[in-house]
N, C-alpha and C positions, 0 to 999 in steps of 0.2 A: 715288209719293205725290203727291197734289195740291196746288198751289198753296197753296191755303185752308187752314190750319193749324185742328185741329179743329172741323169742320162740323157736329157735335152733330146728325145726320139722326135716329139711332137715339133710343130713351129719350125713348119718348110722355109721361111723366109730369113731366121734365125740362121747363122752360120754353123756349119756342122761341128760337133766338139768329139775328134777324135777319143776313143778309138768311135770310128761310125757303125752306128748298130744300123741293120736292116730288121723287118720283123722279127723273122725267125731269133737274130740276137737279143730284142728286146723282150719278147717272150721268155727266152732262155736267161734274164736277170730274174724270172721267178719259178723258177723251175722247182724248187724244194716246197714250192704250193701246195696241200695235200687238200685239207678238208678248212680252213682256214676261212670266218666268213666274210674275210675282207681283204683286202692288196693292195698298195696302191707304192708312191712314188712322188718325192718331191722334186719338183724342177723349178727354182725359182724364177727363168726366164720366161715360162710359162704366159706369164702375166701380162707381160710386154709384147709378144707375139702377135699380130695384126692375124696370124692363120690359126695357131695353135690350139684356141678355143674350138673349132669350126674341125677340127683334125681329130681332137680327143672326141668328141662327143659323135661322131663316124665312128672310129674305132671301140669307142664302148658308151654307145647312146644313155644308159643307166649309169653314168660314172657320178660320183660325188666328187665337188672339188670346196680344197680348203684353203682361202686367201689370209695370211696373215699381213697386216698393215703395221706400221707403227708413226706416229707424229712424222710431219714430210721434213721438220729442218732435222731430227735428231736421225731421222732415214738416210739424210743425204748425210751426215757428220760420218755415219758408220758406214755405209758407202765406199766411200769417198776411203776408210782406214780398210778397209776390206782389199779394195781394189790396189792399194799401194803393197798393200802384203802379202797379195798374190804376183806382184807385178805384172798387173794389166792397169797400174799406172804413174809414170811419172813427173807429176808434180805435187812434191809432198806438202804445199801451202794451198789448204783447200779455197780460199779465197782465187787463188791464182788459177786455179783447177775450173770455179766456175766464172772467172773473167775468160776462158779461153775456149767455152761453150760454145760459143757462134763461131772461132774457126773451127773444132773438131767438127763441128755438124758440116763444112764445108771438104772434108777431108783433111785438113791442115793438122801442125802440131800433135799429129797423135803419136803414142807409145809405139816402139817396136814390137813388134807381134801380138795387137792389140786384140785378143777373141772379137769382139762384135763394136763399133766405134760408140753404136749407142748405148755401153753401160755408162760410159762418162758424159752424156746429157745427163745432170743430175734434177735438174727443177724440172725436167721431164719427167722421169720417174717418178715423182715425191708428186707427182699430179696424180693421182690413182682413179677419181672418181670415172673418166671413162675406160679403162680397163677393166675396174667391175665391172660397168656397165655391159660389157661387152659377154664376161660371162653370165650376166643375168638374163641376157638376151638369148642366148645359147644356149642354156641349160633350165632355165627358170628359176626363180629364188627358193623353192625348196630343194633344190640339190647345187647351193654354193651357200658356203659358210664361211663369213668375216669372222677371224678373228681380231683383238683390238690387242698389241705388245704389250704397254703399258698395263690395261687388263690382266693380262696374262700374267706379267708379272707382281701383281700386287693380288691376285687369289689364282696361283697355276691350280690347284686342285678342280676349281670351278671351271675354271675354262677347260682342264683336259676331260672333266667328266662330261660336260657338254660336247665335244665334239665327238667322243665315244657315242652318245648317244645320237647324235646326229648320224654317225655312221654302221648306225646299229651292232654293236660290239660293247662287251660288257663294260656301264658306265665309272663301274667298281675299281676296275685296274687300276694301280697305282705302279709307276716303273721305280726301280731301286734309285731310292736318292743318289744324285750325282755332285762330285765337288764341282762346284762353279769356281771357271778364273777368271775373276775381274781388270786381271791386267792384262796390257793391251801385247798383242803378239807382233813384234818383227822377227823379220827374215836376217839371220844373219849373214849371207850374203845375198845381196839384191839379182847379182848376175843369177846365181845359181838357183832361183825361185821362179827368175824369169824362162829358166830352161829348163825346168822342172812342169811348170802351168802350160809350156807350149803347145801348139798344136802337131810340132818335130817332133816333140818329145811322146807326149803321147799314141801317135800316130806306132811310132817303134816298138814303143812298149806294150803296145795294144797288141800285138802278135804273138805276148807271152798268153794271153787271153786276159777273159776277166777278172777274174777273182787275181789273178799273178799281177797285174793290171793295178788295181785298186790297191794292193797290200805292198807294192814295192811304191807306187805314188805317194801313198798315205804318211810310211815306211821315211822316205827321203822328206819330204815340206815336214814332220816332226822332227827329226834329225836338222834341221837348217833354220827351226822357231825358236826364240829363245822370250822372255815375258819380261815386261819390266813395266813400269810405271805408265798407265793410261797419257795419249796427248790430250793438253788440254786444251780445250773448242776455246775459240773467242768467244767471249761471252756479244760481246757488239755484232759480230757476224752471224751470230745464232739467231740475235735478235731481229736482225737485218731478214734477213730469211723469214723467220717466223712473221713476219709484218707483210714479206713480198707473197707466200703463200698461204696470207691468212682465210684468203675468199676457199679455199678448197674445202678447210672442214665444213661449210655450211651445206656447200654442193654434194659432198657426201655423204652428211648427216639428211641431206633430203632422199639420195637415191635410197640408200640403205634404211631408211624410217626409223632413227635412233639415233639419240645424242651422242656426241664424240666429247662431252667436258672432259675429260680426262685430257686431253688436248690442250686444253686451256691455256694462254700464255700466263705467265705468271702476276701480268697486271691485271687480266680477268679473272682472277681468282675469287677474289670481293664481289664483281660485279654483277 
């Protein structure tokens, strides 16, 4: 995997995320490739992409690709704190965030130097099932693999040995235990994250090259994070959500031919 944590190459219709790689630079994120029997790249935009699919599978027709999903209201919850702590958004009352859905879609209300308008469609997002779809159409379902969050995180061994083996690389690996931080990360100054995340910013800095690129970006948003105590979701607004997109897990438990309980809201636990 390269340095540069998603490189967004693929998905011509997706706005460009300086520094902008052409081939040749995108190749050159895996240049220390030697005899290695696998490479690849996460780009979580990927998914959302109307071309992306249709771009990678051109570029490397035999590619495996790996979708991680998680429950669409606890997707949109972390989202939604993702997007504020990179500032690429401000209104820190997610309620507020999705009453103001239908003007962002119109252009209106959006963030100062927003990357692409539609990360903050969030019940968009948390709609998955035709965007698999889309890779299963492209690729066929023996070279796309759902994984399920929740899953993951209640047996990681199982799920990371399954996709080693899915990607033919030994299923044995285990990576060095890492500390997990549960607490939630802000920016201790909002101005200074928003000019740090820019496309100004990276653009300039993109001339130091890559690797200088990545280690002064990384470098600065750790230096500016500071941890403290998780927000706590509405529990009524969670609920609200999980009731408006409850039709989804059925529709995706049909494309992908596999129960999503794990999902479950917690009045069908019983049921």
């Amino acid at each position: 995997m390269p340095r540069r944590k998603e490189p967004t190459y693929f998905g011509s219709d997706l706005p460009p995320r300086p520094p902008a790689l052409d081939e040749r630079a995108y190749l050159g994120l895996f240049e220390g490739v030697s005899d290695q029997p696998a490479v690849g790249e996460a780009s979580v935009w990927y998914l959302y992409s109307d071309s992306a699919a249709e771009e990678i599978r051109r570029f490397a027709p035999d590619a495996r690709i790996v979708i991680m999903l998680r429950e669409p209201a606890s997707f949109i919850a972390s989202l939604h704190a993702h997007l504020l702590f990179v500032g690429q958004e401000d209104l820190t009352d997610l309620a507020a965030a999705l009453a103001a859905e239908p003007e962002r879609a119109q252009g209106n209300r959006l963030p100062a130097g927003v990357w692409w308008p539609g990360t903050l469609q969030y019940r968009r997002l948390a709609r998955y099932t035709g965007f698999v779809a889309r890779y299963l159409d492209v690729f066929g379902r023996e070279r796309v693999r759902v994984v399920v969050h929740e899953e993951m995180l209640a047996d990681p061994g199982q799920t990371l040995a399954g996709v080693l083996s899915y990607l033919d690389v030994d299923p044995s690996f285990r990576p060095q235990p890492a500390t997990v931080n549960t607490s939630a990360r802000r920016a201790r100054s909002r101005r200074l994250q928003r000019l740090i995340t820019s496309p100004r910013f990276d653009t300039a800095v993109g001339r130091l090259g890559g690797s200088a690129h990545h280690l002064l970006s990384r470098s600065l948003v750790r230096l500016n994070t500071t941890v403290g105590q998780s927000a706590t979701i509405d529990a009524a607004l969670l609920g609200r959500l999980r009731s408006e997109l409850a039709d989804e897990r059925p529709r995706l438990e049909s494309l992908l031919d596999r129960e999503l309980s794990v999902w479950a809201r917690p009045d069908e636990a019983t049921g």
